[in-house]
Backbone as CSV, one residue per row, in Angstrom:
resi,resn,N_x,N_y,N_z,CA_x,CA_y,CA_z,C_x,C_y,C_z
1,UNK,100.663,86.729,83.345,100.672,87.968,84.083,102.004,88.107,84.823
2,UNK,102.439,89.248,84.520,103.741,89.592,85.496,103.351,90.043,86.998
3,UNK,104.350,89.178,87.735,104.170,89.673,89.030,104.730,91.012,89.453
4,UNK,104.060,91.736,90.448,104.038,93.466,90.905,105.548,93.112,91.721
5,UNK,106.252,94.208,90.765,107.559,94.196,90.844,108.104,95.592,91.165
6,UNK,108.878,95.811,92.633,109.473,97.457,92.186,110.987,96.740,92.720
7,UNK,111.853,97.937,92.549,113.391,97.752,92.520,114.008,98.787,93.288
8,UNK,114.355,98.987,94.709,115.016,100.371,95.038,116.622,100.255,94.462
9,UNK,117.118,101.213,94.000,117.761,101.117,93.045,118.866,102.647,93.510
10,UNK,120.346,102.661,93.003,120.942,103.658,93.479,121.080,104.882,92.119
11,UNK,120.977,105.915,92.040,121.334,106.847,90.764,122.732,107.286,91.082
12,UNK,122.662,108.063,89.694,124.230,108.590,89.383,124.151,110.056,90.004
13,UNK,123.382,110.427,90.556,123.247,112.373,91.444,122.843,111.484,92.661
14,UNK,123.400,110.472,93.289,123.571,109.510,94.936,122.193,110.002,95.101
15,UNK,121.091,109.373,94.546,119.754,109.932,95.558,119.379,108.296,95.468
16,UNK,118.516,107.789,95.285,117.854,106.687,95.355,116.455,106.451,94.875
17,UNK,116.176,105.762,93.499,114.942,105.105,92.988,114.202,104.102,93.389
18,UNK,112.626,104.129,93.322,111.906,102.735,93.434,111.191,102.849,91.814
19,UNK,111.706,101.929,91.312,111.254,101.736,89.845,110.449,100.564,89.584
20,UNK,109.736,100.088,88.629,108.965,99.211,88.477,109.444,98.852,86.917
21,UNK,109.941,97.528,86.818,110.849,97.193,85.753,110.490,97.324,84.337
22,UNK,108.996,97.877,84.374,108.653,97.918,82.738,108.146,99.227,82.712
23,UNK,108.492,100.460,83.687,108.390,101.503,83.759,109.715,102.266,83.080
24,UNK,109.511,103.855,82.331,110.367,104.140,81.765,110.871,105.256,83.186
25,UNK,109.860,105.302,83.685,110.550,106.588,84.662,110.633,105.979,86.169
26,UNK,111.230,106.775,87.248,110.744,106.052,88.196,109.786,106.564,89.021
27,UNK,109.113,105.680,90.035,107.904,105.580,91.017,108.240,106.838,91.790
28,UNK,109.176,106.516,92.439,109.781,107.582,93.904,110.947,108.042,93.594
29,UNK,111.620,109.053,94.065,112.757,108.819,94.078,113.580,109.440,95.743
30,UNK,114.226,109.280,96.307,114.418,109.288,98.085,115.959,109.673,98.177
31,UNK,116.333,110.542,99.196,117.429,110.607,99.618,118.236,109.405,100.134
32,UNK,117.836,108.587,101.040,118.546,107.786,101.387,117.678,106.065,100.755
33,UNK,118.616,105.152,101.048,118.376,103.572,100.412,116.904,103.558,101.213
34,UNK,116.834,103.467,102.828,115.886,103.050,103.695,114.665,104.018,103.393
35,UNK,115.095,104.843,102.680,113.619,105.425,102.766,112.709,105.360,101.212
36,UNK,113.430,104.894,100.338,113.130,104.089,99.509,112.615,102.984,99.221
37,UNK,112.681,102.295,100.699,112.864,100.356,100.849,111.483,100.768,101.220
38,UNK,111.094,101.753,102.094,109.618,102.032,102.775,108.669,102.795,101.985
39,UNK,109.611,103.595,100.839,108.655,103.849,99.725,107.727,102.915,98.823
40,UNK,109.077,102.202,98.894,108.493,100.658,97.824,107.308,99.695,98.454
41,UNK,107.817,99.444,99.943,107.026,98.485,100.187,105.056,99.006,100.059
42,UNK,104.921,100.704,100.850,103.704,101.202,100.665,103.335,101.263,98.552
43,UNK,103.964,101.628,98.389,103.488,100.867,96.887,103.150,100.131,96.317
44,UNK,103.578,98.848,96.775,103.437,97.729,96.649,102.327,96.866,97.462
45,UNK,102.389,97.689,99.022,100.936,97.125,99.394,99.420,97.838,99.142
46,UNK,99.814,98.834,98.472,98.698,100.078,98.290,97.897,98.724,96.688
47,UNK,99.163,98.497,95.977,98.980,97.736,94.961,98.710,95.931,94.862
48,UNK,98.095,95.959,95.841,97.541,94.216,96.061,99.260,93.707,96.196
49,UNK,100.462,94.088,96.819,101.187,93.099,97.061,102.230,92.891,96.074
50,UNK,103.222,92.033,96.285,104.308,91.670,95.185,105.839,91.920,95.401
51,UNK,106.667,91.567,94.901,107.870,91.542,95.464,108.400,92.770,95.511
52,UNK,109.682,92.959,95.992,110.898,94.162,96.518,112.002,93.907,96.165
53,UNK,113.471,94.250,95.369,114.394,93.936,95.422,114.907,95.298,95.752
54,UNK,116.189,94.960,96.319,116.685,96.161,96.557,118.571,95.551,95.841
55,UNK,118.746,96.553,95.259,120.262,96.734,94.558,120.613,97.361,96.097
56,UNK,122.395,97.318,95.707,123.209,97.842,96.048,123.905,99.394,96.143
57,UNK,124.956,99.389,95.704,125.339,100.956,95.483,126.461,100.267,94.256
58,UNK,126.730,98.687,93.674,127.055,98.119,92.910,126.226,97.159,91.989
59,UNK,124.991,97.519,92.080,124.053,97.461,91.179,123.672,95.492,91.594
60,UNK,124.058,95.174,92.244,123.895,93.685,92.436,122.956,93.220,93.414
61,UNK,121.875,92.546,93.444,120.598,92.624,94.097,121.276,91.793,95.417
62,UNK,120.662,92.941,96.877,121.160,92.307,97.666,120.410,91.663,98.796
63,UNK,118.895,92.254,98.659,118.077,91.784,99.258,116.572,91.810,98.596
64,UNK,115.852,90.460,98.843,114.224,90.657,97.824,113.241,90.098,99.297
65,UNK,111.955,90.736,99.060,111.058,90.498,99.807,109.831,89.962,99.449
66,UNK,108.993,89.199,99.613,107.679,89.543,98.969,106.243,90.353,100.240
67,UNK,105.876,91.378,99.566,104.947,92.050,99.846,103.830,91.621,100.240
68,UNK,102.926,91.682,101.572,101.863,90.911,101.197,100.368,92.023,100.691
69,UNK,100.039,91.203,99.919,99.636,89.817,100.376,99.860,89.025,98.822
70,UNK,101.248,89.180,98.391,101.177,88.466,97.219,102.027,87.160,97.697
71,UNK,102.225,86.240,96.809,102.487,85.085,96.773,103.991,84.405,96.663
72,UNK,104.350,84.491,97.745,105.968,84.192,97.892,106.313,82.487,96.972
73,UNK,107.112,82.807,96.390,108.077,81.755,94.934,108.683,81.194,96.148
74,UNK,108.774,81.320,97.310,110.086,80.170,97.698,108.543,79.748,99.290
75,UNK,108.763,78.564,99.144,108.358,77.531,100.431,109.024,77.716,101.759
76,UNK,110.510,77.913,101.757,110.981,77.773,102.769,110.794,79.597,103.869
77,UNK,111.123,79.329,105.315,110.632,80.629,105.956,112.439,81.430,105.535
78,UNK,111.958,82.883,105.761,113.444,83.798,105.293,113.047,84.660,104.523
C-alpha cells in the first residue's frame, strides 16, 4: 500500500498546486504557497493522515511533514 501522499507544488500561471502523486489533475489549486500547505494538510487529515512535501519555486523539495495520524518513517523528533 502506498502511503497518503500530497505535494504543494508551484505552476507555470505562479498560482500554486496540492497534487497527489498518482493523480493526473490536481487536488487544490491556491494563490499563494501557505495557503496550499493548509490546503494539503486538511486533505490529508480529512483522509486518515499521511505525509506533505512541499517544493519550492525550483521544484526541489524543501520541506516534508507527516500528517497525523499517519505514521512518521523517521524516529528522531523534527
Amino acid at each position: 500500500m502506498t502511503p497518503n501522499t500530497r505535494t504543494v507544488q508551484h505552476r507555470d500561471d505562479g498560482r500554486w498546486e496540492v497534487r497527489d502523486p498518482e493523480a493526473s489533475r490536481a487536488s487544490a489549486i491556491t494563490p499563494t504557497q501557505a495557503a496550499g500547505i493548509d490546503r494539503a494538510r486538511d486533505i490529508l487529515a480529512n483522509s486518515g493522515g499521511g505525509e506533505l512535501k512541499v517544493r519550492g519555486r525550483g521544484g526541489r523539495i524543501r520541506s516534508q511533514d507527516t500528517i497525523a495520524p499517519g505514521s512518521d518513517p523517521r524516529s528522531s523528533r523534527g
